[in-house]
C-alpha positions as CSV (number, residue, x, y, z in Angstrom):
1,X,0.0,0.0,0.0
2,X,1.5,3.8,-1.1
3,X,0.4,7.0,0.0
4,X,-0.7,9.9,-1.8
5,X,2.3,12.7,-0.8
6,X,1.5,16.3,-0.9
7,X,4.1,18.6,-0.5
8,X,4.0,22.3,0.1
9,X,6.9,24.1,-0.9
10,X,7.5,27.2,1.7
11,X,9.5,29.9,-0.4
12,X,11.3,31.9,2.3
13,X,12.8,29.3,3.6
14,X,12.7,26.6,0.2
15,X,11.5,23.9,2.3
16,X,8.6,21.5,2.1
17,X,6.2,20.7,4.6
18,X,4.0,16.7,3.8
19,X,1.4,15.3,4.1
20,X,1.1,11.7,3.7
21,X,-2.6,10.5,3.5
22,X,-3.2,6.7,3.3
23,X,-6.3,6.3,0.5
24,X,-7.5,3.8,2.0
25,X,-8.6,5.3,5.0
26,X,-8.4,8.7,4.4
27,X,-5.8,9.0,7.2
28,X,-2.7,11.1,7.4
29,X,0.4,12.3,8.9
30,X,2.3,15.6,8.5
31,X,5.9,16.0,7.9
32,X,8.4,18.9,8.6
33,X,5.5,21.8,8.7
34,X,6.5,25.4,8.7
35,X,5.5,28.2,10.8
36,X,6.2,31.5,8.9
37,X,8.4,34.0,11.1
38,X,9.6,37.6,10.1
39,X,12.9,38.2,11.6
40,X,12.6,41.7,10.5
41,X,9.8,42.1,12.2
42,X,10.0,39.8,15.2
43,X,6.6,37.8,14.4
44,X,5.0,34.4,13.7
45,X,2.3,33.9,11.5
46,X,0.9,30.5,10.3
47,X,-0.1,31.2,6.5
48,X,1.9,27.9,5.6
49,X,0.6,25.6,8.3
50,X,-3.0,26.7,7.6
51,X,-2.6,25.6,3.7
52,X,-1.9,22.9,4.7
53,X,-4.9,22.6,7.6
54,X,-7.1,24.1,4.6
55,X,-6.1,20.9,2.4
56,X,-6.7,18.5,5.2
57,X,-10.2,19.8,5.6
58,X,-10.9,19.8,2.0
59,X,-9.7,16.3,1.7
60,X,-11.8,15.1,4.5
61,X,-8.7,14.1,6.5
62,X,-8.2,12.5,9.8
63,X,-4.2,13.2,11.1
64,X,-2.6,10.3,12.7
65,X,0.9,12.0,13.2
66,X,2.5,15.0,13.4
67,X,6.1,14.6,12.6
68,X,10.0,16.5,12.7
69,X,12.6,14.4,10.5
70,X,15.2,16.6,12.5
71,X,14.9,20.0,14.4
72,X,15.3,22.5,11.5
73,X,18.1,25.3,11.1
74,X,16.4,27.4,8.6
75,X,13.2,27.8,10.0
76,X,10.6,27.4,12.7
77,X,8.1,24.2,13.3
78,X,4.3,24.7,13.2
79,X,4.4,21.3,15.1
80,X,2.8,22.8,18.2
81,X,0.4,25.0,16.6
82,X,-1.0,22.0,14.1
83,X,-0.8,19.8,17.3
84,X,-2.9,22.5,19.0
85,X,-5.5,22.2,15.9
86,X,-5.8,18.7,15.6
87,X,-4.9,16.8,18.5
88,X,-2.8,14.8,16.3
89,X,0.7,13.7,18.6
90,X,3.9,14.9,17.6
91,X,7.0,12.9,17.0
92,X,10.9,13.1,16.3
93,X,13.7,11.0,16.5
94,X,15.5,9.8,20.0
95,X,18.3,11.3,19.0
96,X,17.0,15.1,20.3
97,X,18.4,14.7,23.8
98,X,21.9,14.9,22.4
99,X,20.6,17.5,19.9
100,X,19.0,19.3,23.0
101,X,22.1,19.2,25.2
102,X,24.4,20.9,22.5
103,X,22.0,23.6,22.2
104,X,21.0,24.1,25.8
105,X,24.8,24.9,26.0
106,X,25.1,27.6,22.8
107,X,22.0,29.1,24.5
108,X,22.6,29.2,28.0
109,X,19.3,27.5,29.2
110,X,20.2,25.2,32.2
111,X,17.1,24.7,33.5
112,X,15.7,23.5,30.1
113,X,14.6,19.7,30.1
114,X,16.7,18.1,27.1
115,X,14.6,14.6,27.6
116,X,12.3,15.0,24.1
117,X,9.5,15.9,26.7
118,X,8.9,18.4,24.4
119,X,7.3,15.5,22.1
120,X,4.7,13.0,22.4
121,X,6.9,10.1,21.1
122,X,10.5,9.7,20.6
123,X,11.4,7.3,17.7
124,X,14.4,4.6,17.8
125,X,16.1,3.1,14.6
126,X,13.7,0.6,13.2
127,X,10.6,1.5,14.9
128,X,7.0,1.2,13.5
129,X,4.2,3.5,13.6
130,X,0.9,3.4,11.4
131,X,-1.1,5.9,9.2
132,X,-4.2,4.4,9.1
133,X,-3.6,1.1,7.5
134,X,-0.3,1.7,6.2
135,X,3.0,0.9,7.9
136,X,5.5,3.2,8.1
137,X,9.1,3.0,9.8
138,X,11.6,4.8,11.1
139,X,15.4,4.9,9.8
140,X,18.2,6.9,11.6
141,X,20.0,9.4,9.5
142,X,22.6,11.2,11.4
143,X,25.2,13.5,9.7
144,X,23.8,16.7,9.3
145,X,22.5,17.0,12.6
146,X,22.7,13.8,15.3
147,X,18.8,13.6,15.5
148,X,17.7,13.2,11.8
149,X,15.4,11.0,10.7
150,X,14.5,9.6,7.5
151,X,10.4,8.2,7.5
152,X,9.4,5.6,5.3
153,X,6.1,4.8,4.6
154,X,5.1,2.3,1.6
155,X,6.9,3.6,-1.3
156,X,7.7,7.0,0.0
157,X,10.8,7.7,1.6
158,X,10.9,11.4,3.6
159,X,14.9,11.7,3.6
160,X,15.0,15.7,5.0
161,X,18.2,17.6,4.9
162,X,20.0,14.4,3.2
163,X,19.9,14.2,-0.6
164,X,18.0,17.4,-2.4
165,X,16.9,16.9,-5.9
166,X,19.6,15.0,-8.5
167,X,20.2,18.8,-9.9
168,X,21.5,20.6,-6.4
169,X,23.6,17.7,-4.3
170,X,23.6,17.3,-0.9
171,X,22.9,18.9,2.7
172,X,25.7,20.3,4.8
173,X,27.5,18.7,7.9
174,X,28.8,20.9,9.5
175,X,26.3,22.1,11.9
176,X,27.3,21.3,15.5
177,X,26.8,17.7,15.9
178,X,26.7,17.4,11.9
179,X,28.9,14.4,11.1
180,X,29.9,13.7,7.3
181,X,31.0,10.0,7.9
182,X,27.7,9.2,9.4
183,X,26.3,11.1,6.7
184,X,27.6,9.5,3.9
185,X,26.3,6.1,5.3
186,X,23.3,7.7,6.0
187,X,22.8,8.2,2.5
188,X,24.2,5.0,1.6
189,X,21.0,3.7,3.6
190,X,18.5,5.8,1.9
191,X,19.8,4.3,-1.3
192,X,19.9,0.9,-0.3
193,X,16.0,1.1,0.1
194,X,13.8,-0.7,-2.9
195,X,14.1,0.4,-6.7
196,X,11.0,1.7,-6.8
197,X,11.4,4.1,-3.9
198,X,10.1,7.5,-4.0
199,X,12.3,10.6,-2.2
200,X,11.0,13.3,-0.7
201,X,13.6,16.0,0.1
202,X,12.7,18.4,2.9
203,X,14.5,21.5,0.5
204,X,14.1,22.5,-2.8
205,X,16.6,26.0,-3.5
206,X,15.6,26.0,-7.4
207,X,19.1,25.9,-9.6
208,X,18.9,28.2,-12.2
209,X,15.5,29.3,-11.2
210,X,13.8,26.0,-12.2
211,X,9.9,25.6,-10.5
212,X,10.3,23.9,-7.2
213,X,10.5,20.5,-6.9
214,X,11.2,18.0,-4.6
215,X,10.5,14.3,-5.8
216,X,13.1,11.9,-7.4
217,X,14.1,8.5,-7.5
218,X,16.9,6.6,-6.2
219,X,18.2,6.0,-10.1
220,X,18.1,10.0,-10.9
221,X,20.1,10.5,-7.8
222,X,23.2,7.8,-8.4
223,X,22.6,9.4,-12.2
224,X,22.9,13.0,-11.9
225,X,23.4,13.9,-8.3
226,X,27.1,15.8,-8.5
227,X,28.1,14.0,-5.0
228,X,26.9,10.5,-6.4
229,X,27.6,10.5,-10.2
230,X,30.9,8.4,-9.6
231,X,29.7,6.3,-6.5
232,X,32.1,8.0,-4.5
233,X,34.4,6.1,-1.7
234,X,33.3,7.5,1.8
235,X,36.6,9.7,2.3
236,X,36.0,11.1,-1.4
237,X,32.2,11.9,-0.1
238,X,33.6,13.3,3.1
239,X,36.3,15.7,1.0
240,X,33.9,17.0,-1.3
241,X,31.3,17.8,1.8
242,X,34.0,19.5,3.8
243,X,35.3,21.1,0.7
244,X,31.7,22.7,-0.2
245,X,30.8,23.4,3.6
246,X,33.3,25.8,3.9
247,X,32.5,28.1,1.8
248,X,28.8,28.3,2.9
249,X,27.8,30.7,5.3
250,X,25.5,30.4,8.5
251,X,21.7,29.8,7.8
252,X,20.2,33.5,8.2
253,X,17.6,31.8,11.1
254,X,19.9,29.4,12.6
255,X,20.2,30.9,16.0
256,X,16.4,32.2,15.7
257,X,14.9,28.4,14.6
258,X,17.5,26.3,17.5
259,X,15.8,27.8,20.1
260,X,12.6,27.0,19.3
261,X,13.2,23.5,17.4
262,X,14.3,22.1,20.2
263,X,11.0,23.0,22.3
264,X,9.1,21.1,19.3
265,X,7.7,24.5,17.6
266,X,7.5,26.3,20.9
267,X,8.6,29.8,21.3
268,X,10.2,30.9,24.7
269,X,7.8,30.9,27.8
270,X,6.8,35.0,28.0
271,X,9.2,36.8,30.5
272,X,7.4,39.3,33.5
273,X,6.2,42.1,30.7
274,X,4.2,39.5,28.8
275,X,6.3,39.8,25.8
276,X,8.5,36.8,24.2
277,X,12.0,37.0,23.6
278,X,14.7,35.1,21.3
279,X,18.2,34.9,23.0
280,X,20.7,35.2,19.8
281,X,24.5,33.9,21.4
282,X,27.0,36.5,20.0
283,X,30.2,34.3,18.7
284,X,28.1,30.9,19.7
285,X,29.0,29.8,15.9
């Protein structure tokens, strides 16, 4: 059994949100959604999320799961306020504590709780959940951050910040935690899955101004993916990862996004004037 996959491609950010509905039942899951924040302006707004709410209704859909792959550099999770809408849980991989702890640090929080509390499941490697009557599982796929996820449900693979479509490459590693040995297998996984598998990349950033997409195949990426092409030994992956990371600079919302990732979509509790307040470390990165 496949799912019918949505996607919703978020253009500030070039990121898309899921949502994974089983036919059969008419049940479905969210993946990666996007709450819309001005940093200009210092305000949320939830234009993106309700698209997607707007679909759901249309559809007639009942949401099983609301779900991070990993918590997100470049922008802010509606997981909380879709959570909030539907009473649908929310879920992530284990691997947040560590994620949690390294940012707890940059940020200065040491009374936060970096137990995944934040979530109402925390998914091992290999772990089963269902979307209605289809089966989905749950591969770990560290290297660009140590909580990343990779879902897999029928046919569809939602791989995140590993492969982008076979005409971009690959996402970076060297976030803190990122790894790009881990990464490499990672990716080694993904393609390891069945012929037939569909990818869903969680960014699409549009070379040479080509309509968003974000949908390939595991032959289009060993074909024309640049870090792929020549099946790469791991230390020739790693070389060409390092190589490219370091000319990249910092994602514009990384110190905004951390701090709220890591509370599952959550902004800061509201200090003693009411008003809610982002901490941005100066030299942190």
């Amino acid at each position: 059994m496949n799912p019918v996959v949505t996607g919703f491609y978020h253009e500030p950010t070039c990121s898309i949100a899921y949502l994974v509905e089983d036919p059969a039942t008419k049940h479905a899951a969210i993946v990666d959604p996007v709450l819309d924040y001005d940093p200009k302006a210092g305000r949320v707004s939830h234009e993106a999320a309700d698209q997607v709410l707007a679909e759901i209704e249309r559809r007639g859909l009942t949401v099983d799961w609301i779900l991070d792959t990993h918590p997100h550099a470049d922008h802010f999770s509606a997981a909380v306020y879709l959570k909030e809408k539907l009473r649908a849980p929310t879920a992530i991989g284990e691997k947040i504590v560590e994620v949690q702890e390294i940012w707890k640090k940059i940020y200065n929080l040491p009374d936060f709780p970096a137990d995944g509390s934040q979530w109402d499941r925390l998914f091992a490697d290999g772990d089963t959940f269902a979307i209605g009557n289809l089966q989905a599982r749950v591969m770990y796929s560290p290297g660009h951050t140590k909580a990343s996820v990779t879902y897999v449900a029928g046919n569809a693979a939602f791989i995140h910040d590993t492969l982008f479509q076979p005409d971009y490459g690959a996402a970076r590693t060297d976030f803190p935690g990122g790894d790009p040995v881990a990464f490499y297998h990672s990716i080694m996984a993904i393609l390891a899955l069945p012929a037939d598998t569909r990818l869903f990349t969680g960014h699409d950033y549009r070379p040479n101004g080509r309509p968003a997409a974000w949908e390939s195949s595991i032959a289009e990426q060993w074909e024309k993916n640049p870090y792929l092409r020549d099946r790469p030994s791991c230390e020739e992956f790693v070389r060409r990862r390092k190589e490219r990371d370091g000319t990249l600079p910092m994602p514009a919302l990384i110190l905004h996004a951390l701090q709220v990732n890591i509370r599952g979509g959550r902004l800061p509790e509201p200090e003693a004037d009411g008003r809610v307040y982002l901490k941005l470390p100066i030299g942190a990165l």
